[in-house]
C-alpha positions in Angstrom: -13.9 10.9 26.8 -10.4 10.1 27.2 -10.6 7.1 25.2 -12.9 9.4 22.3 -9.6 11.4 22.2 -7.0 8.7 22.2 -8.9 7.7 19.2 -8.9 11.1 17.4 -5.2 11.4 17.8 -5.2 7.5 16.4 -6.8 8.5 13.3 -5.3 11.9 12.5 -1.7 10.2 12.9 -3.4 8.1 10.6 -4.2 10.9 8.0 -0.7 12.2 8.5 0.8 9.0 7.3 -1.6 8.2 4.5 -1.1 11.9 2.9 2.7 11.8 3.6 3.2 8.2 2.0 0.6 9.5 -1.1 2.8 12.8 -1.7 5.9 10.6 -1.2 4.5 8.1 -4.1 3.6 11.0 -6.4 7.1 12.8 -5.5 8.8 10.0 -6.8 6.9 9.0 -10.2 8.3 12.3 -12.1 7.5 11.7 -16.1 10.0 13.5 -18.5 8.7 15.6 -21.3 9.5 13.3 -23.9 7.3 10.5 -22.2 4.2 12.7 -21.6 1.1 11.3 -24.0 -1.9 13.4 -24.5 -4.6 12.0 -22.5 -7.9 11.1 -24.3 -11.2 11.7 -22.2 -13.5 10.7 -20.9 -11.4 7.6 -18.9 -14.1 5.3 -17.0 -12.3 3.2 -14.0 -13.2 0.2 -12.0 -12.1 -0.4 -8.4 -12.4 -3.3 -6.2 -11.2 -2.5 -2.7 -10.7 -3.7 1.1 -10.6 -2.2 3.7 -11.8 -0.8 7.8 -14.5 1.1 9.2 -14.1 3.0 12.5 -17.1 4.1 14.8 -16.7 7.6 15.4 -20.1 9.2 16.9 -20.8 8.2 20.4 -23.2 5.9 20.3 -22.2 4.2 17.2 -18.8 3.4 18.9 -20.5 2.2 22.0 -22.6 -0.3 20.3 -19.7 -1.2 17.8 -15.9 -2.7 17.2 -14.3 -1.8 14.4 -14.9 -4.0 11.1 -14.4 -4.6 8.1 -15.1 -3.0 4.1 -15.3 -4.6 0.6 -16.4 -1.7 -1.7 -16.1 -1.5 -5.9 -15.0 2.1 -7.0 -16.7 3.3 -10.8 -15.0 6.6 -11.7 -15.6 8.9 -15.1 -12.9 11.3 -15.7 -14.3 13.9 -17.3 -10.8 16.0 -17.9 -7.7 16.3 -16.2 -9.2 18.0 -13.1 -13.0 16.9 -12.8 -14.6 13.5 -12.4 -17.6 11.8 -11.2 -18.0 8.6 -9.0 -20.1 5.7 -7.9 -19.3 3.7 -4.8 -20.7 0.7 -3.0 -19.2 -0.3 0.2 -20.7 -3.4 2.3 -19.6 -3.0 5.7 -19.8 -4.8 8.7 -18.5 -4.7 12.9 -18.8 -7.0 15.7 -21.1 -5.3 18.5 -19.6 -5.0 21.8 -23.4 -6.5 23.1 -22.8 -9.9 24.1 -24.2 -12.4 21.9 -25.4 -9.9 19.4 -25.0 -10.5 15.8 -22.6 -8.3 13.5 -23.9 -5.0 12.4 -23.9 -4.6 8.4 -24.0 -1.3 6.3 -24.3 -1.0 2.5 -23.3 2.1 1.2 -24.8 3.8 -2.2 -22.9 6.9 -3.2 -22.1 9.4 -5.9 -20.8 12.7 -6.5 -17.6 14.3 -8.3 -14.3 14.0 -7.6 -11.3 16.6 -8.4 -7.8 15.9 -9.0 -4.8 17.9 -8.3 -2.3 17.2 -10.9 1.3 18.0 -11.8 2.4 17.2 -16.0 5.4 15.6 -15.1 3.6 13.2 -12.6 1.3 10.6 -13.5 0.2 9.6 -9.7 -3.0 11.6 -8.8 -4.4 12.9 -5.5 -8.1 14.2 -5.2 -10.6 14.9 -3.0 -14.0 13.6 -3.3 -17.6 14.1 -1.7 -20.7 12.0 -2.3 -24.0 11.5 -0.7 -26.4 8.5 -1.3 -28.2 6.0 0.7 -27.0 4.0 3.3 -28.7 0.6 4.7 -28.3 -0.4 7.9 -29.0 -4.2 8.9 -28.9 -6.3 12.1 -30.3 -9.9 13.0 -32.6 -10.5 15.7 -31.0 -12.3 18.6 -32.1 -13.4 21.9 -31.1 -11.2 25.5 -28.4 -12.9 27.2 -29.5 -11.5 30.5 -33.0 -12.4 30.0 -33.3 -15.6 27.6 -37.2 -14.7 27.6 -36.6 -11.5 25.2 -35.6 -11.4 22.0 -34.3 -8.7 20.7 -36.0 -6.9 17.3 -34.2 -6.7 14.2 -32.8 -3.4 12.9 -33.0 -2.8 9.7 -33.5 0.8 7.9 -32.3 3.0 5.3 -31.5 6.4 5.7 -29.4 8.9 4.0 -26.1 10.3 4.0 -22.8 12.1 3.2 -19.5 11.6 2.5 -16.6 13.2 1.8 -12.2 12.5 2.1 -9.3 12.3 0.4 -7.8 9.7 -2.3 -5.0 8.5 -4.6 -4.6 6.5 -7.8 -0.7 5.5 -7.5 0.3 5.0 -10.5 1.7 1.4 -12.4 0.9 1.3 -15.6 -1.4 3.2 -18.4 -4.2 1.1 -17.3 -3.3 -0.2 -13.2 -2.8 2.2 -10.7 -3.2 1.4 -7.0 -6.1 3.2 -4.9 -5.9 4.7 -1.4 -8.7 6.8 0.2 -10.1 7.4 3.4 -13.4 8.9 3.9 -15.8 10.7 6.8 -19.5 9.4 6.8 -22.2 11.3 8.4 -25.5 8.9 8.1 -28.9 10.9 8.9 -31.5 9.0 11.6 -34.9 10.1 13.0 -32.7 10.8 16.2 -30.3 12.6 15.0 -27.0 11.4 13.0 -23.9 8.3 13.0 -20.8 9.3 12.2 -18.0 6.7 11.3 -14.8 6.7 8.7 -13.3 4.1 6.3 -9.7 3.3 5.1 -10.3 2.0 1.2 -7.0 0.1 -0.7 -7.4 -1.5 -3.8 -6.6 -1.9 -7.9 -8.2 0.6 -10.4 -8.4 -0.1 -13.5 -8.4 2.2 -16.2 -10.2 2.1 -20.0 -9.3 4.8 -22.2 
């Protein structure tokens, strides 16, 4: 329990930071009047992005290390405020078994997305929320205690939700930079995993 909490203090540090370094990013991009172009909708974005995945529910993070994330980002800005999303994430963590094989997740989400925006800024933040499918694999492998049992392969699909908070920093008309970290609850015939991800990356924008 201690350690559960150590963690929880880990990660809301961790939100602390990432929303003070987003405002801090958005503070300092101020646009004067004279450089403000209309926008034309809709805008559609691609995103390829790295990243971490932390074990949050119990037996998740007993089973599990931390890993890894490579996930592509497609975004359709409706207007200035609304949006919708895509997202595939391919995930994967060391178990904490030994001589167990990695445990791999492949995320496939949607939902909208909705920005808060300033006209004299062109860095956005928004929050976003998503549900989809989630596939959950790992490879048979044989008992290190007993070298006589092998151990079944996992491998199911279940659904989920997400939801978090994001930011495009921005670079240029079509580059900005993206930062978002996201809560996953996954649904299982036993009850639910719960685990979050830390997403960086470049979005691209087409106008």
């Amino acid at each position: 329990m201690k350690t559960f909490n150590n963690l929880n203090h880990f990660l809301l540090a961790v939100l602390i930071i990432f929303s003070g370094v987003t405002f801090s990013q958005i503070k300092n991009t101020p646009v004067s009047n004279s450089k403000i172009k209309k926008q034309n909708f809709p805008q559609f974005s691609v995103a390829p992005s790295g990243g971490a995945i932390f074990p949050l529910s119990r037996d998740f993070r007993a089973d599990f290390k931390p890993g890894g994330v490579v996930g592509l980002d497609l975004g359709l800005k409706i207007n200035k405020e609304v949006g919708l999303y895509g997202k595939f994430n391919y995930m994967f963590m060391s178990s904490k078994k030994s001589g167990a094989p990695i445990g791999q997740y492949m995320e496939f989400s949607a939902g909208p997305r909705y920005y808060f925006t300033h006209p004299k800024l062109k860095s956005q933040v928004y929050f976003e929320g998503g549900a989809g499918a989630y596939y959950f694999n790992q490879n048979s492998y044989i008992d290190p205690i007993d070298n006589t049992v092998t151990v079944a392969q996992v491998s199911q699909t279940n659904a989920g939700i997400n939801g978090g908070v994001g930011a495009s920093l921005f670079l240029s008309d079509a580059v900005s930079i993206l930062a978002k970290t996201k809560y996953h609850n996954v649904f299982t015939r036993t009850g639910s995993i719960g685990f979050m991800t830390v997403n960086a990356g470049l979005e691209f924008t087409f106008k």
